[in-house]
N, C-alpha and C positions, 0 to 999 in steps of 0.2 A: 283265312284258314291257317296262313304263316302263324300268328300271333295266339291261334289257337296248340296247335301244334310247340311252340316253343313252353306255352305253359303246363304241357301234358310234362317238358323236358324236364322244366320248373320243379314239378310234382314228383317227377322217379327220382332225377338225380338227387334232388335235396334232400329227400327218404334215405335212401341211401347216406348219405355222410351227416346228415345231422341226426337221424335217428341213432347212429352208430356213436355220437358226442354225446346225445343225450345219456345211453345206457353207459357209456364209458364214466361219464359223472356219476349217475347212480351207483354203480358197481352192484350188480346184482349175485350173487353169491351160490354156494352149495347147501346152503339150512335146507329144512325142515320146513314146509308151505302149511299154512293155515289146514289145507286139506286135509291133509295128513296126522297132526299135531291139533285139531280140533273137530275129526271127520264125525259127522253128525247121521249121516243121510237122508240130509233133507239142504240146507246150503252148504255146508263142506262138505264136497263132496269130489273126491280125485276126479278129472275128466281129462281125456286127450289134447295135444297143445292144437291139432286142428278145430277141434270140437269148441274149445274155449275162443278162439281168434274167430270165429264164425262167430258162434253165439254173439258174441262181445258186437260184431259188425253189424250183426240184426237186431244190437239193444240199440247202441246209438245211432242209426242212420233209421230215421222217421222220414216224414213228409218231407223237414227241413231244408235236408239238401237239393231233393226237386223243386219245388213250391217255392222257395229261397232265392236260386237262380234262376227261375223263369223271371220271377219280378228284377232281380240283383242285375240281370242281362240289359235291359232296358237303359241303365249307363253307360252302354257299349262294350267295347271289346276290351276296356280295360278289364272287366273282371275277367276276361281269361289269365292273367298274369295277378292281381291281387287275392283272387280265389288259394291258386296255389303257394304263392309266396306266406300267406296269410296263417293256412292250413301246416304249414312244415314249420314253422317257428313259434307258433302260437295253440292251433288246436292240438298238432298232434303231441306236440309238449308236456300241454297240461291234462292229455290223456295218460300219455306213458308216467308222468313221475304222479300224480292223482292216484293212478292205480298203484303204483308199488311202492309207494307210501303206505299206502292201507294193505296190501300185499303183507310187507315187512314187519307193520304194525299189528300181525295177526288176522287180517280180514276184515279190518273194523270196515264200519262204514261211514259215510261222508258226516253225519253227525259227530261221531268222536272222533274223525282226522281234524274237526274245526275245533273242536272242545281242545285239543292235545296242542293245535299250534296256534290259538287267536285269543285274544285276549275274552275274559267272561261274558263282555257288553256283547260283543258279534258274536257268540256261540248261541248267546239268548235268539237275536236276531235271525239267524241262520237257520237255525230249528223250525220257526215261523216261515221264514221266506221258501227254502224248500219245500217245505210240506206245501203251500200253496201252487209254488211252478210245480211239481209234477201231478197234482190236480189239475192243472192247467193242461198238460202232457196230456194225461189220461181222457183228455175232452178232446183236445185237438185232435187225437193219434184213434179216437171212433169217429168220429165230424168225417175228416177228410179219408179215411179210406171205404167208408159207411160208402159215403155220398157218391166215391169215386166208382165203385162195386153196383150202386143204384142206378144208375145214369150213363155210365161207360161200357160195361159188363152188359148189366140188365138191363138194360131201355126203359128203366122206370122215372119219373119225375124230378128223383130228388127231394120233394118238395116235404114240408112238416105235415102237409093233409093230407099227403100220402102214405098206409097204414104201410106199404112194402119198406119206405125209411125206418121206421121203428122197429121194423124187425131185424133186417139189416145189424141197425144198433144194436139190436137184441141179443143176435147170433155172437156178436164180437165180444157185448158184455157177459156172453158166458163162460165164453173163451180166457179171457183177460180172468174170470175169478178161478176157472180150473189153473191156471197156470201161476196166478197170485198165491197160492194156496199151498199146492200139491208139492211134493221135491222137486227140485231143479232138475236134474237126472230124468224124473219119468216125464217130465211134460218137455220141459223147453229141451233139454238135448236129445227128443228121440223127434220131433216137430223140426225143429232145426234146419239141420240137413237140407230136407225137403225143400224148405224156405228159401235156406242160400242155394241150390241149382234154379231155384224160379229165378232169385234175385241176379244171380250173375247174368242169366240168358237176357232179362229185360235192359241189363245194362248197359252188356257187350254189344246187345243187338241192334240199339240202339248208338250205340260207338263207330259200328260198323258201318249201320245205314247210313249215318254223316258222310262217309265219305263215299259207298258207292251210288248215293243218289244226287251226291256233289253236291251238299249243302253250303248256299253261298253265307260265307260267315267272313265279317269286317274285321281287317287288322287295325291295329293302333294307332298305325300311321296312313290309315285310307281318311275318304271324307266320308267322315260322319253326319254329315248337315245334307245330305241327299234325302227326301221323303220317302218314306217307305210304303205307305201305306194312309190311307187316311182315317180319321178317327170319326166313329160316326156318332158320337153323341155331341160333340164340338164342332165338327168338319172340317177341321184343320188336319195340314199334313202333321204325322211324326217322325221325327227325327230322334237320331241317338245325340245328337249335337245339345238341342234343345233341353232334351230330359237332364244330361248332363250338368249342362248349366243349369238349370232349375231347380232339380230337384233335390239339392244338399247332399252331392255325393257323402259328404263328412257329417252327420255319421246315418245317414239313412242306408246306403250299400250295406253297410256291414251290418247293422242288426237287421236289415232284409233277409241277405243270404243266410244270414247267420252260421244254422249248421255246418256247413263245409268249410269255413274256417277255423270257427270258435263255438262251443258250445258249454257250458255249466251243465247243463245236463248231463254230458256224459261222464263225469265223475262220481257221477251216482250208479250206473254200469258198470264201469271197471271195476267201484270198490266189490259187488256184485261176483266179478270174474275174477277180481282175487281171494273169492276163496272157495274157489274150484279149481286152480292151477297146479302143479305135480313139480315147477321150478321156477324161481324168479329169471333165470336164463330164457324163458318164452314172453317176456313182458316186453321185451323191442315189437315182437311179431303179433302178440294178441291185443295190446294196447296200443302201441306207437302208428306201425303199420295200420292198422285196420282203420284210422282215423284217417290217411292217406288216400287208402280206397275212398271211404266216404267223399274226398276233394273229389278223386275222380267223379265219382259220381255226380259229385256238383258240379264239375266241368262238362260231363258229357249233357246232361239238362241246360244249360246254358247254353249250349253249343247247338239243341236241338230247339231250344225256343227261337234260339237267333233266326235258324236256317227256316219256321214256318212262319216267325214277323216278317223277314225280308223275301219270302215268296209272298206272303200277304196270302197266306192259311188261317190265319188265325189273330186278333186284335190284340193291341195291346192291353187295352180293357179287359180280355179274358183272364189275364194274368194270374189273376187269384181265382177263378173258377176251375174247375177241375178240366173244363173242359178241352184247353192247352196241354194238357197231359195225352186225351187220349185223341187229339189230333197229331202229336209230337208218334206215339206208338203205331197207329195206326197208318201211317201217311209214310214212315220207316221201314215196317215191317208187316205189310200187308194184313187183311182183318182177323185171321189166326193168328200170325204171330204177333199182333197186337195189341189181341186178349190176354195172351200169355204173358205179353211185357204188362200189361196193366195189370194182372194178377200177382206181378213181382213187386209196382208198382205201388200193390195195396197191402202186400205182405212185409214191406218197410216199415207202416209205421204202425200196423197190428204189434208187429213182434218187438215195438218199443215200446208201446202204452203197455203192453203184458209186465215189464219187467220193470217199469216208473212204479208202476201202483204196487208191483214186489217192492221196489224197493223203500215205495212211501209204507208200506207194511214195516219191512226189517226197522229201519230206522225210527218208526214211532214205536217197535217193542223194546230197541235200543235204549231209544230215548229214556223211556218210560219205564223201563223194569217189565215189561208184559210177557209173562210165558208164553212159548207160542211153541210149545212141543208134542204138540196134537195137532189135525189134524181140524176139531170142533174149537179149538182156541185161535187156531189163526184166522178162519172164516168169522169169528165173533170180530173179530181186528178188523176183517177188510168189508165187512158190510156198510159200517159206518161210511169208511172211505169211498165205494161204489155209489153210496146215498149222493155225498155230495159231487163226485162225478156223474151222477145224471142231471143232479141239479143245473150244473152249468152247459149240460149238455144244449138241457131241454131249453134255457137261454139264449143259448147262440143259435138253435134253431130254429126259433118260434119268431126271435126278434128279425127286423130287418138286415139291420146292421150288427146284428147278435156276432156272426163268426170274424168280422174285420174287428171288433172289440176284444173278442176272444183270441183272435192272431196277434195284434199287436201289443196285447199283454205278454203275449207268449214268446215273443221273439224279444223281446227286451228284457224280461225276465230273466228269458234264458242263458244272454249275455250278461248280464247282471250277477248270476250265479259263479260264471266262472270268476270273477276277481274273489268268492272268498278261496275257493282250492286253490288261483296264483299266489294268494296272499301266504297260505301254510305251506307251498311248497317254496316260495324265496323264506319261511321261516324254519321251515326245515331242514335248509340249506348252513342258514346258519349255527343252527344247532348242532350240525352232523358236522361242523368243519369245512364247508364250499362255499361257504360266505361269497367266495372271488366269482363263484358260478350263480351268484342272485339276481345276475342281467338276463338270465335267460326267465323268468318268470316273471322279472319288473316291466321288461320293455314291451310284452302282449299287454300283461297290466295296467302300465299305462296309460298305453291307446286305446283300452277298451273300458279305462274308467271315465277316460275323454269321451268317447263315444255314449255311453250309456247314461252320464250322466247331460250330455249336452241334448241327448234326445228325449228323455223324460225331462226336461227344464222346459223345451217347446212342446212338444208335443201336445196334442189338445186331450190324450187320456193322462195327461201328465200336468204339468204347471201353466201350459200356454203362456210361456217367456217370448220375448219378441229376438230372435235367433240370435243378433248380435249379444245379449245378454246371456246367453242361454250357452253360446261357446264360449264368454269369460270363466262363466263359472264350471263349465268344461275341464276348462285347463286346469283353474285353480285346486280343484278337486281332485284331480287327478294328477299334480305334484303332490300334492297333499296325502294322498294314497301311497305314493309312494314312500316318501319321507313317514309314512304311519310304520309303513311294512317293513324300512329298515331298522327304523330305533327299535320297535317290541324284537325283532329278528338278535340285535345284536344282545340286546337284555336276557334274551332267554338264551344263546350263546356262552351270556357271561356269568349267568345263573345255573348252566351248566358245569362250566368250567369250576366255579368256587367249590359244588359239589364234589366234582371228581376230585381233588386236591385235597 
């Protein structure tokens, strides 16, 4: 519990003084916000600084951060201490300067923040790879809250021959095109609200339960090689010892957990909630901050998977099942306040496929020149895009192995995404004059070009490299990223400068 508890410290204190460095670097100003200076009423549109740091909370925090550290926990008790350190330097980072980059830049979205700081070749590319992860998003964020609502909720099967799944998905993909669609303002900020009181109860209550039903949870320095439980498709004991050693903490934890540390996704969100905001003075709190809670989040799941592996509630083999969820709810907060936490639960990653598939909209009318000032023009837009999210829907749940294909595209992906926003905010830095502050987006960078590219090199959806080969070229790629990020960073710096003169 120590080691759980000093990472909760991890996660406040660090919000506090590095969120306060971060915005101190930025310098966020008295102008004019997009809202105001572009108000549309339909995405510019002024909204209250609570209204914006909620909504923003309930675009980026999906399944991710639960589902992430249920599996992420299984290395033991270190992710309580790499979760949070992870998240304060890294996610919440390239949430806060992602968004008020595109903030500053008028509200653009994550398309022309890449066009504006990356060289042609990866704007071409980026265009492509986004549009696919949040297809990706929009299948995953109905899959697992569908199923979780069929099966936890409703006592129904789950299963593809069951007609009550399809409607399930039905209900959400109708939801998801009114709110793709409609103004920001009428659908997702007057829904909202409602969303975040479900969402905090299931979190809180589940924070709380840890401790008054004395969830026995391993510190860092206990023994981890003690059996917990036995595995019943193998019959061996497991241990966190073992998994550890086995299972290539580097880089499998991190694109597991993924969300609650680092995400690409959610700089498709913020740019989203930058241009609904009324002052860049609110970007610490609606962007930085709400990335922070997300950690929470992913600590308090961690914490709650641990506490029913090592009462031997629930397997480790369940881990990607939903069904670890609502023994985690249920077993905390008795069979009503259960429901309710699994209703907060499901309301996570509902209210983040809503605003991937707005945003995979915005972005391809961006892109493309597409009017979308009606009403019948933006529904002509997101049809197409619905089509091919059922497509992959109906994929992952027909197939066997359909949704572990579908996840593990998604979680690499996803970390995948953020190196291009780390790449234009260390080149944004240097163009703006902070060149000296380009370590704060290189050193996530980095490690997460290390990560993602050592895990699509083995991976069997990926290259199936045999791991020693698969971390050279890890590394190599990921100095290499860097050394990319600083020379075009200083060039466009210097190509600055020759102008201004």
């Amino acid at each position: 519990m120590a080691t759980f508890i000093i990472g909760l410290v991890i996660l406040i204190g660090g919000a506090a003084l590095y969120g306060r460095f971060c915005e101190k670097v930025f310098g966020p100003d008295d102008r004019k916000t997009p809202a105001y200076t572009k108000e549309d009423g339909v995405d510019f549109v002024p909204m209250k600084g609570w209204k914006n740091s909620l909504i923003n909370l309930l675009n980026i925090a999906g399944t991710g951060p639960i589902i992430g550290p249920i599996q992420g926990i299984l290395f033991g008790p270190i992710a309580f201490l790499t979760i949070p350190i992870g998240n304060i330097i890294g996610g919440a980072m390239h949430d806060y300067f992602s968004g008020m980059i595109c903030l500053r830049d008028g509200g653009t979205q994550m398309p022309e923040m890449i066009r504006r700081y990356s060289p042609k070749g990866i704007y071409k590319f980026y265009n492509i790879f986004v549009c696919v992860m949040l297809l990706l998003v929009g299948a995953v964020f109905i899959y697992t809250p569908g199923d979780i609502a069929a099966t936890q909720v409703f006592g129904f099967t789950g299963k593809a021959s069951d007609p009550t799944t399809w409607i399930i998905y039905g209900v959400i993909f109708l939801y998801y095109l009114i709110a793709t669609v409609f103004p920001i303002d009428a659908i997702i900020g007057k829904v909202y609200p409602i969303f975040g009181g479900i969402l905090l109860f299931s979190a809180i209550g589940v924070f709380i339960g840890i401790f008054v039903n004395g969830y026995p949870l391993l510190n860092i320095w206990d023994d981890w090689s003690s059996p917990i439980l036995t595995i019943a498709s193998s019959g061996k004991p497991f241990t966190y010892a073992d998994y550890f050693a086995n299972g290539h903490f580097l880089p499998i934890f991190f694109v597991t957990v993924a969300c609650g540390i680092l995400s690409g996704f959610h700089s498709t969100q913020t740019a989203i909630i930058s241009r609904t905001m009324k002052s860049e003075k609110q970007g610490r709190n609606t962007f930085y901050n709400m990335m922070v809670l997300e950690g929470f989040i992913a600590m308090v799941w961690a914490a709650g998977a641990m506490g029913v592996y090592n009462l031997a509630l629930q397997s480790p083999e369940a881990t990607l099942a939903t069904g670890t969820v609502g023994v985690v709810c249920k077993q905390l907060l008795g069979h009503i306040g259960g429901i309710i936490a699994l209703i907060g639960v499901i309301v996570l990653p509902i209210t983040s496929g809503d605003t991937a598939l707005r945003a995979l909209r915005l972005s391809l009318s961006e892109t493309m020149h597409i009017d979308q000032s009606t009403n019948g023009k933006r529904i002509k837009l997101a049809l197409p895009i619905f089509a091919l999210v059922i497509a992959i829907l109906v994929f992952a749940k027909v197939n066997n192995n359909g949704f572990m294909i579908l996840w593990r595209y998604f979680a690499w992906a996803n970390q995948t995404l953020a190196l291009f926003a780390l790449m234009c905010i260390a080149v944004w830095m240097f163009e703006n004059g902070k060149a000296k502050w380009a370590w704060m987006p290189m050193i996530p960078g980095c490690f997460y070009a290390f990560i993602c590219v050592t895990y699509i090199a083995n991976a069997k959806i990926g290259f199936n490299i045999p791991w020693t080969i698969a971390y050279i070229i890890g590394v190599v790629c990921a100095v290499a990223y860097v050394i990319a990020c600083c020379m075009y960073g200083k060039k466009r710096a210097a190509k600055k400068l020759s102008l201004d003169n």
